[in-house]
N, C-alpha and C positions, 0 to 999 in steps of 0.2 A: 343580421343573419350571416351565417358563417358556412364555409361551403361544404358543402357535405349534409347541410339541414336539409329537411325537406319542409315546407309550408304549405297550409293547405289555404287555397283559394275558393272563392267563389265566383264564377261565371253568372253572368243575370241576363237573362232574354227575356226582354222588355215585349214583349205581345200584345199588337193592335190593329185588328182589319187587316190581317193574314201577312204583317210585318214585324219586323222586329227593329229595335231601335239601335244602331253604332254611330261607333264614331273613329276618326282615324288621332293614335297617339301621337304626343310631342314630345311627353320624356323620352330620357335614355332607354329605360326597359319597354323597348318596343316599338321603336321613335318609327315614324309611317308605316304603319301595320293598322288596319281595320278591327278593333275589337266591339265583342259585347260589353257590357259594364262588367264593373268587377271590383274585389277587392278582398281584404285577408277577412279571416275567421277570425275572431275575434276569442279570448279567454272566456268560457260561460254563455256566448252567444251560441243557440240554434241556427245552423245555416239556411235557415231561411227571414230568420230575422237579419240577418247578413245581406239578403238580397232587398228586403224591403227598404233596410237604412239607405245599402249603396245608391240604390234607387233615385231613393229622397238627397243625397247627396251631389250625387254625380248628374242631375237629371231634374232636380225638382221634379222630381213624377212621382205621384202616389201611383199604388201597384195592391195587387191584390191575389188569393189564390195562388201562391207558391208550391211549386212541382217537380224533385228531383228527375232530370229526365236522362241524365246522363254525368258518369265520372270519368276523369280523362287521368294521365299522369304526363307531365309536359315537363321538358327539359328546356331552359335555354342555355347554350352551353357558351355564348359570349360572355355572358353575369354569373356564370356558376351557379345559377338558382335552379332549384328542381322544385316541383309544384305537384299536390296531389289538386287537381278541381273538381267542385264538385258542380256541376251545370245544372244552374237553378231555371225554370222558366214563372212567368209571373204575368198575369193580365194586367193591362191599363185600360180604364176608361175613356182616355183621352187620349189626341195624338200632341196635346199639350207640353214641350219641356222646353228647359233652358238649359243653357251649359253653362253650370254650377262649378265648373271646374277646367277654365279655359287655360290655366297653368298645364294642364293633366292633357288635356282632348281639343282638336275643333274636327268642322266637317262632318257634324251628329247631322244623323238623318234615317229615318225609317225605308227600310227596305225589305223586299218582299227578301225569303230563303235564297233562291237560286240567284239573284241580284247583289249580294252583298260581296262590295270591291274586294280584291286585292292588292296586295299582299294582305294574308290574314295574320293576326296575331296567335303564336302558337294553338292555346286553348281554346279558341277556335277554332283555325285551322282540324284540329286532335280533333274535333266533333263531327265535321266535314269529314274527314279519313275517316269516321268508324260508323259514318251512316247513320249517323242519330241525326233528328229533328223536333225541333218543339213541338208537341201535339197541337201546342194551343194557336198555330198558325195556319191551323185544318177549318178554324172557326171557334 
């Protein structure tokens, strides 16, 4: 990616018994920042099949019921990357996962909304600032 692209992401709020599931990053893009799951849009992919994969990926958790609840437009201006996100939210049946991706993440852990650490990771954070919340941690 080249600067000046924009990409569009996806956010995924793992939803379970009025929590949602993060973890805090180790890569560079974002290195100790708290995010939700996440990951690009893929060619041909519906962003909500986006959320289920990253899910299954990042998480080992099946997920279900996908729900645009919110779009954000996120800059980080260290990496030059600008991001369109589209903030998916998704139930789990279980409070079952692993970290599929301890290169990517440690420190996963369900938290309730008003609980979750900082420093947030932008696209986060952007959700926080515009007052949205996943419905599905109403119940």
């Amino acid at each position: 990616m080249k600067q000046g692209d924009v990409r569009v992401g996806v956010g995924i709020y793992i939803c379970y018994e009025g929590k949602i599931l993060v973890f805090k990053r180790i890569k560079e893009h974002g290195r100790g920042q708290w995010s939700a799951m996440g990951g690009h849009l893929e060619h041909g992919e519906h962003w909500f099949d986006t959320a289920i994969r990253e899910a299954r990926e990042e998480a080992g958790i099946e997920v279900h019921s996908p729900r645009l609840f919110a779009v954000t437009n996120d800059f980080f201006p260290e990496s030059g990357k600008h991001y369109i996100t589209l903030q998916v939210e998704v139930k789990s049946d279980s409070a079952a996962f692993t970290n599929a991706e301890p290169e990517k993440h440690v420190e996963m852990g369900w938290y309730r909304w008003e609980e979750v650490p900082t420093p947030r990771f932008p696209a986060l954070q952007s959700v926080y600032d515009q007052n949205y919340k996943p419905e599905y941690l109403n119940g």
